[in-house]
C-alpha positions as CSV (number, residue, x, y, z in Angstrom):
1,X,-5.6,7.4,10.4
2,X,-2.6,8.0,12.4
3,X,-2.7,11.3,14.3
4,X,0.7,13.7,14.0
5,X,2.3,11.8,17.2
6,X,1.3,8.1,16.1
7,X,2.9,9.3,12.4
8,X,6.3,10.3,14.6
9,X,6.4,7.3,16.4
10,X,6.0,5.0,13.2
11,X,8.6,6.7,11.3
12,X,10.5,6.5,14.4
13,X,10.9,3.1,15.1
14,X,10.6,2.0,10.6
15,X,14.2,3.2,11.5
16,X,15.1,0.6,14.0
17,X,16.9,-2.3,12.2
18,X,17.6,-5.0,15.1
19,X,14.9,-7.5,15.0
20,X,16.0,-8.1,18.8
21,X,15.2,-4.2,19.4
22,X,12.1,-4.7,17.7
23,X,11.3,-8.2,20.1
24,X,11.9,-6.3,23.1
25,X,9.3,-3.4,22.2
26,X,7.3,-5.8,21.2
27,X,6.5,-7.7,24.2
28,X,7.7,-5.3,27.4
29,X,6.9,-1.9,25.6
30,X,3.9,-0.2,27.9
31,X,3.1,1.9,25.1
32,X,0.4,0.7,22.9
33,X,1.6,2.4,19.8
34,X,5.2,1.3,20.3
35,X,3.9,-1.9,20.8
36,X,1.8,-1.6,17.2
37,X,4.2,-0.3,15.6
38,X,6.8,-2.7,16.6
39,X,4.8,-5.9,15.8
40,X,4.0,-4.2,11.8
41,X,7.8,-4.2,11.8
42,X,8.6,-7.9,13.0
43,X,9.6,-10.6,11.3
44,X,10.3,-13.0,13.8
45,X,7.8,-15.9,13.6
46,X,8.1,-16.9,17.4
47,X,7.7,-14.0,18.9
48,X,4.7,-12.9,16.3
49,X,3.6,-16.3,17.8
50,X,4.1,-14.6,21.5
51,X,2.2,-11.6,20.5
52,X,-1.0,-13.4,18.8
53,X,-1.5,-15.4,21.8
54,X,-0.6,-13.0,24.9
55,X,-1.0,-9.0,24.0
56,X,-3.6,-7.8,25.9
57,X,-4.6,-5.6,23.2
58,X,-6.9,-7.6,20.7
59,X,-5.1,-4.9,17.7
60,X,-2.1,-6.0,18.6
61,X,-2.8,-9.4,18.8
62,X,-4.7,-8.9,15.0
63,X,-1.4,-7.6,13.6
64,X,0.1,-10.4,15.2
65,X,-2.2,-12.8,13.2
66,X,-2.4,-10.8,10.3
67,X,1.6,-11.8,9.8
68,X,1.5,-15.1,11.1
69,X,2.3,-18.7,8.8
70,X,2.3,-21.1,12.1
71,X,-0.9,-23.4,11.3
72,X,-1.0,-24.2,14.8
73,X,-1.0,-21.3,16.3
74,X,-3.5,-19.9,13.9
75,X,-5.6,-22.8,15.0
76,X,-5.2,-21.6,18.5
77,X,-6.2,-18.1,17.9
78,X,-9.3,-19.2,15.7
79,X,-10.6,-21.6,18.2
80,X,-10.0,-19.2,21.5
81,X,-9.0,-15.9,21.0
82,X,-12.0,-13.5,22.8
83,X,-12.6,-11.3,20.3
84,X,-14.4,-12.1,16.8
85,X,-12.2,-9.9,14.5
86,X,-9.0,-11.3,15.6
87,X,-10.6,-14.8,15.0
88,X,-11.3,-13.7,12.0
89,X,-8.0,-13.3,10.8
90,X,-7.0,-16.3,12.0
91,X,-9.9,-18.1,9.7
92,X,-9.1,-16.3,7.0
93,X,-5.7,-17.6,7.0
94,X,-6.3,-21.3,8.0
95,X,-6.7,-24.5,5.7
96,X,-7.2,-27.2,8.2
97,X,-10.6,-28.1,7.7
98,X,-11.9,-29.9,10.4
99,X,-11.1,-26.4,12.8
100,X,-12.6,-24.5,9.9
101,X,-15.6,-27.1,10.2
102,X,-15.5,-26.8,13.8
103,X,-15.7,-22.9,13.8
104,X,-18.2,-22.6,11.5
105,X,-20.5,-24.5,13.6
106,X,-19.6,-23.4,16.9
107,X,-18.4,-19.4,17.0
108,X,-20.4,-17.4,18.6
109,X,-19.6,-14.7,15.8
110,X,-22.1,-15.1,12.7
111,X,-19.5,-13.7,10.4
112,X,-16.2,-15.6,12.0
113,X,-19.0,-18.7,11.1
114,X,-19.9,-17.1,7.6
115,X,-16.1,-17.0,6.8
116,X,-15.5,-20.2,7.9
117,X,-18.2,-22.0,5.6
118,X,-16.8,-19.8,2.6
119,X,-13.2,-20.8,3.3
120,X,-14.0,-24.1,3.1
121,X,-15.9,-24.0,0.2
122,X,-13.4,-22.5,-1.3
123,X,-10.6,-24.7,0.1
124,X,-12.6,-27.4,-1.4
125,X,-13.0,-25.7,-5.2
126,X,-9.3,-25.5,-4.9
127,X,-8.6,-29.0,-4.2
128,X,-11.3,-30.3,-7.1
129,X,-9.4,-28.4,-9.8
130,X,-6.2,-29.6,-8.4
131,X,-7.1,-32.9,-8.9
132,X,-8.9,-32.2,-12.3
133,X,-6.0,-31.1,-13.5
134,X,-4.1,-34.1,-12.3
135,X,-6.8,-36.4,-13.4
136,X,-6.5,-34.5,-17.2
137,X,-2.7,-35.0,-16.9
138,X,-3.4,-38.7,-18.3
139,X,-5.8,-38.3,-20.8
140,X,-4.7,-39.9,-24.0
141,X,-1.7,-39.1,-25.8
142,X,-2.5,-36.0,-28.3
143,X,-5.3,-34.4,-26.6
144,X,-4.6,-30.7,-24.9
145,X,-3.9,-30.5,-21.4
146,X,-5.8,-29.1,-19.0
147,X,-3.8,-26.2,-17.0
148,X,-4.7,-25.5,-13.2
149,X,-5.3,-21.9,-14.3
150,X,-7.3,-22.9,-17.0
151,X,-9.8,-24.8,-14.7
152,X,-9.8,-22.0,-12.0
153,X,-10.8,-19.6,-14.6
154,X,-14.4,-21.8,-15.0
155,X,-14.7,-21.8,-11.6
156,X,-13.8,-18.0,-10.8
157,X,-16.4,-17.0,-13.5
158,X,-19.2,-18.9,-12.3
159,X,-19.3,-18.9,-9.0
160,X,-21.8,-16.9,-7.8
161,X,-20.6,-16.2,-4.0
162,X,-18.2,-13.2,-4.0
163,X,-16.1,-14.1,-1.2
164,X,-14.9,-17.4,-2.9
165,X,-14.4,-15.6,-6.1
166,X,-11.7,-13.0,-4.1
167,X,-10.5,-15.8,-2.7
168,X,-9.7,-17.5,-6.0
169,X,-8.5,-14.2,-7.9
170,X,-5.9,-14.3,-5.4
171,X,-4.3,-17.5,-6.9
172,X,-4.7,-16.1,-10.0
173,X,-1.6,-15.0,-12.5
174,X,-2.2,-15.6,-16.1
175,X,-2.8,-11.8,-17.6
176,X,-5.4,-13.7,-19.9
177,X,-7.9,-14.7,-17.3
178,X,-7.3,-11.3,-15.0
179,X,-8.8,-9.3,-17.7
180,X,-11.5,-11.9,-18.6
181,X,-12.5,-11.2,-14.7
182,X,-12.4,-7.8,-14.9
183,X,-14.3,-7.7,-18.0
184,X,-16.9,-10.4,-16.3
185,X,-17.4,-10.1,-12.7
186,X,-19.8,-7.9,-11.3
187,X,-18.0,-6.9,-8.4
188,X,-15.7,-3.6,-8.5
189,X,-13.5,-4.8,-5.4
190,X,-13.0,-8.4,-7.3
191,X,-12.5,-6.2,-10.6
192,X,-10.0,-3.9,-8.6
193,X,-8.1,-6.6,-7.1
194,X,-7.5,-7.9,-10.6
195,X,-6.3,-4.4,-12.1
196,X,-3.7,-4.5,-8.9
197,X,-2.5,-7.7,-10.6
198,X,-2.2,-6.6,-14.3
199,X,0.6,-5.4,-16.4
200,X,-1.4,-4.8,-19.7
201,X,-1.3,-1.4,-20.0
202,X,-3.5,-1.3,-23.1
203,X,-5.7,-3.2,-21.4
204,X,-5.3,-1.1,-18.0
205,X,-6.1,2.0,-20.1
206,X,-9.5,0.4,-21.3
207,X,-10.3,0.0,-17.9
208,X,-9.1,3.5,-17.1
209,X,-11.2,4.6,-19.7
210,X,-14.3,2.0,-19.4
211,X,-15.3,0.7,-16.5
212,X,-18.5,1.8,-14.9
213,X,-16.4,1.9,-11.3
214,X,-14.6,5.2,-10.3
215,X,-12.3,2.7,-7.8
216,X,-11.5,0.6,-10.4
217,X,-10.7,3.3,-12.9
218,X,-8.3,5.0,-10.5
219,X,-6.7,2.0,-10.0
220,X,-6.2,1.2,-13.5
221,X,-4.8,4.4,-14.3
222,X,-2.3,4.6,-11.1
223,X,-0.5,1.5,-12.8
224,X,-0.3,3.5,-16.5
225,X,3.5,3.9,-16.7
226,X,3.6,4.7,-20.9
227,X,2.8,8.2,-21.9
228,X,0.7,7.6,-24.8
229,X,-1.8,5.4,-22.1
230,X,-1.4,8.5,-19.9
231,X,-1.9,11.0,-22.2
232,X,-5.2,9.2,-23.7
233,X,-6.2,9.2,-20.6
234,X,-5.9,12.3,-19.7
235,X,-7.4,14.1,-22.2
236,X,-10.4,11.4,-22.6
237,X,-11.7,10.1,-18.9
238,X,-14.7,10.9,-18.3
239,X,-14.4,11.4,-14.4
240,X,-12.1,14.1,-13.2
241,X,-10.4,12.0,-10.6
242,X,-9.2,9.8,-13.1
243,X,-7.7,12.8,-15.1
244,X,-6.4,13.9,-12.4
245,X,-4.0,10.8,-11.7
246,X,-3.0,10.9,-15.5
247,X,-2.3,14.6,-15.4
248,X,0.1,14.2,-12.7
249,X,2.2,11.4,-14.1
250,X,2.1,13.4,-17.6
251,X,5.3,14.6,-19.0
252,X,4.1,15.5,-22.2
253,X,4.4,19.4,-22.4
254,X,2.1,19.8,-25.3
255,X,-1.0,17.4,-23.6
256,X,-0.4,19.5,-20.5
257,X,-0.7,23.0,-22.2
258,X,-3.7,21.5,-23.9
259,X,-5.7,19.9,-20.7
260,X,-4.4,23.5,-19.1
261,X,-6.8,25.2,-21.2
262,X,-9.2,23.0,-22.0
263,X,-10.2,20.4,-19.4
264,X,-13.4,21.3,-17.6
265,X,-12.3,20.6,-14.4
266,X,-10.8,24.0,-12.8
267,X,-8.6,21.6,-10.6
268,X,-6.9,19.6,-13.3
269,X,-6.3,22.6,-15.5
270,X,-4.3,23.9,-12.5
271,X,-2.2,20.6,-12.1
272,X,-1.7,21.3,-16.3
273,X,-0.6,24.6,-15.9
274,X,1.4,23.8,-12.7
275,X,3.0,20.9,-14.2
276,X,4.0,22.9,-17.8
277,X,5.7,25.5,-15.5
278,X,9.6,25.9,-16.9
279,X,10.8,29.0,-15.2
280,X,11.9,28.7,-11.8
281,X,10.7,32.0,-10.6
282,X,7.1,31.2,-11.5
283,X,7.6,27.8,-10.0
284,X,8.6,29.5,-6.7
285,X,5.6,31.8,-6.4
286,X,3.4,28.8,-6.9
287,X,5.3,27.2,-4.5
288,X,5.4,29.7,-1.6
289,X,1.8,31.0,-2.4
290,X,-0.4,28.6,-3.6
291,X,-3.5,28.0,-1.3
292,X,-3.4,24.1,-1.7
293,X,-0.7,21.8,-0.6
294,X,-1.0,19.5,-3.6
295,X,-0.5,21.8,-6.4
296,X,2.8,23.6,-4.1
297,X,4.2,20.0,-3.9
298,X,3.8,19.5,-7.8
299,X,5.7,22.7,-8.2
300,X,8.2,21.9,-5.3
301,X,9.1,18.7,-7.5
302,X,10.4,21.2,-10.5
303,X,12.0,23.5,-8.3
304,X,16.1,22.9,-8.1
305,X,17.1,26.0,-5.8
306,X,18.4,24.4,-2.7
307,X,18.4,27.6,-0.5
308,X,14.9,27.9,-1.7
309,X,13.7,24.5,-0.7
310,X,15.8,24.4,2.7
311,X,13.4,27.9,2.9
312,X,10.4,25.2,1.6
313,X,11.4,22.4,4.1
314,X,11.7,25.0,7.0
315,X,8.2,26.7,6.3
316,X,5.9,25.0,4.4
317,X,2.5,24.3,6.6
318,X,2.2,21.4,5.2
319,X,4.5,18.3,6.1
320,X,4.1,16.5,2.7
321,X,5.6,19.7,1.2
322,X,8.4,19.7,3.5
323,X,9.0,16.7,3.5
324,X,8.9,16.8,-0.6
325,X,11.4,19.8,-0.5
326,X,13.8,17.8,1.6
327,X,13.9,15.3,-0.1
328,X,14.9,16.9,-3.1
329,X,17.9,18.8,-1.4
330,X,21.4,17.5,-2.2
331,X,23.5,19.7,-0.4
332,X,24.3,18.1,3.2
333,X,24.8,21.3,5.2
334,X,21.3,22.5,4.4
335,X,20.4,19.2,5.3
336,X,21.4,19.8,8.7
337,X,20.5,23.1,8.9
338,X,16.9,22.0,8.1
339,X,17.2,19.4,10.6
340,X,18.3,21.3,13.9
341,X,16.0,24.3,12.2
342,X,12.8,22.3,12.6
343,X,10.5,20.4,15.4
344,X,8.8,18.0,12.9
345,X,10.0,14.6,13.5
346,X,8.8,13.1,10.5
347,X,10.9,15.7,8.6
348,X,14.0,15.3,10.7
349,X,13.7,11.4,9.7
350,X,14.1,11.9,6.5
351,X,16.5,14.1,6.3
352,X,18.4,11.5,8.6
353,X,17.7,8.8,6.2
354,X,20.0,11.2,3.6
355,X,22.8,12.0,5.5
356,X,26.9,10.3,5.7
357,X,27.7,9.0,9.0
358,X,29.8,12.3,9.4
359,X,26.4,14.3,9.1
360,X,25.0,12.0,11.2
361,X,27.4,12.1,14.1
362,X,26.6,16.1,14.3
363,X,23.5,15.9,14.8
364,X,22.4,16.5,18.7
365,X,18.6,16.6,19.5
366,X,16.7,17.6,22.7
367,X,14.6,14.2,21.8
368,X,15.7,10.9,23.2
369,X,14.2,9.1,20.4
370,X,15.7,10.9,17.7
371,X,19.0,10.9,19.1
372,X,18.6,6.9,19.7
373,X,17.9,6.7,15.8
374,X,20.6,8.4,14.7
375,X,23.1,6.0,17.3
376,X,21.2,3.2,15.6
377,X,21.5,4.1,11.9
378,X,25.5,4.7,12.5
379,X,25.7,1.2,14.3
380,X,23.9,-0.8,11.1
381,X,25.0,1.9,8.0
């Protein structure tokens, strides 16, 4: 994880909208965060290209990969690059087989190799149920057409390597065979990569419910959208992280006062109560006084007292919490207030991202960088 600084820096430069700004970071930059940063935030193919094959930082150079389409220089990388995981990437990523061939038998790295022989494998399943399906295209007139999908779904089920089964998920769209691999596979990340892909909220909330993986039950549950789902949920998962998720999405002021008093979880009850709150005053102690962050940003969400949250955004020890206060203030001269009133960058950014130009242009800082962002933001607003 990003320490406080990194987290500065990154929000710093997300700001910077001139791919040529970004370039020139990218490759002359002697910082090594700039430099990471700066590559996450490129688009530009050659100079990604650039980066992949000259950083001198192999995490840069991953990024670099990580981002890259060019075939050839994915080659490149796979075949030379010094260090295994950045090969990696690069294998991952490639479809040529005779370098994925090439790398499984020759790289040093018994993993890069591993990957290699997979990918191909897989490359190769692809290409037999392409031309299945092509070859079923012609079958006499009247009988039911095979569909590419249809055919990848008897592969995905019964293949018993992992990685090619990820791999083929991935190509996956049909709703119908997503939930016939979540209900199958044995895997939890393969069954959690599928949730990420469903809309099926019935279905989601089944999983939510059901599944014997806590991953894959949170992840079900943080796509709920529909209240019913969520409130079912709630009041009915049997693992208290779960609830959790569904307690905070909740609107529902009866399930709340009900999970408030009778969820066994002390920590989810609090959300409940936290979350029924109506009166502001009551809202405000909780929000000033509370000992943990999460259940003060739940209550900084209701509040609607800007001199309150400017107090909030100003205060707060915690910089979700002021960040969550500022972002619900309206009012552009608390804005600013909050903004010259404070040394968190992070906050300052944001605040910046909510202002008119003519807020903008008073803004002075002691930092360079922040100052640079605002002259920036006024030159691409």
């Amino acid at each position: 994880m990003y320490n406080y600084e990194i987290k500065s820096k990154e929000k710093l430069i997300e700001q910077v909208a001139s791919q040529e700004a970004l370039k020139k970071m990218a490759l002359n930059d002697e910082d090594f965060e700039v430099r990471t940063i700066a590559v996450e935030k490129l688009t530009d193919e050659e100079v990604l290209k650039e980066v992949a094959l000259n950083d001198n930082h192999w995490s840069i150079r991953k990024i670099a990969v990580e981002k890259l389409t060019d075939e050839e220089t994915l080659k490149e990388v796979a075949l030379n690059d010094e260090e295994s995981d950045v090969r990696r990437i690069a294998v991952e990523k490639l479809t040529d087989e005779g370098v994925l061939k090439e790398v499984a038998l020759n790289d040093k790295d018994s993993e890069v190799r591993t990957i290699a022989v997979k990918k191909n494998i897989a490359e190769e399943i692809l290409k037999e149920v392409a031309l299945n399906v092509k070859d079923s295209n012609v079958r006499k007139s009247g009988e039911e057409k095979l569909t590419y999908e249809e055919k990848l779904k008897e592969v995905v089920l019964n293949v018993k390597d992992s990685y090619v089964r990820n791999f083929l998920v991935e190509k996956i769209y049909d709703e119908q065979i997503l939930k016939e691999v979540i209900t199958k596979d044995e895997d939890p990340y393969i069954r959690q990569e599928a949730v990420k892909k469903l809309t099926d909220e019935e279905f989601l909330k089944k999983v939510a419910l059901n599944d014997t993986d806590r991953f894959v039950r949170k992840a079900a549950v943080g796509k709920l959208t529909d209240e019913e789902m969520l409130k079912e949920v709630a009041l009915y998962a049997k693992d208290s992280d779960v609830r959790k998720i569904a307690v905070e999405r909740l609107t529902d002021e009866e399930t709340l006062k009900e999970i408030a008093l009778k969820d066994e979880d002390s920590y989810v009850r609090k959300i409940a109560e936290v979350k029924k709150l109506t009166g502001e005053e009551k809202l405000k102690e909780v929000a000033l006084n509370d000992t943990d962050w999460f259940i003060r940003e739940i209550a900084v969400k209701k509040l609607i007292d800007e001199e309150f949250l400017k107090k909030v955004a100003l205060s707060d020890e915690n910089e979700y919490v002021r960040v969550t206060a500022a972002e619900k203030l309206t009012n552009e001269n608390l804005l600013v207030e909050v903004a010259m009133g404070t040394s968190d960058k992070i906050l300052i950014i944001e605040i910046i991202k909510k202002l008119s130009k003519d807020k903008i242009r008073e803004l002075k800082f002691d930092n360079w960088y922040l100052n640079a962002l605002c002259e920036d933001i006024l030159n691409n607003q």
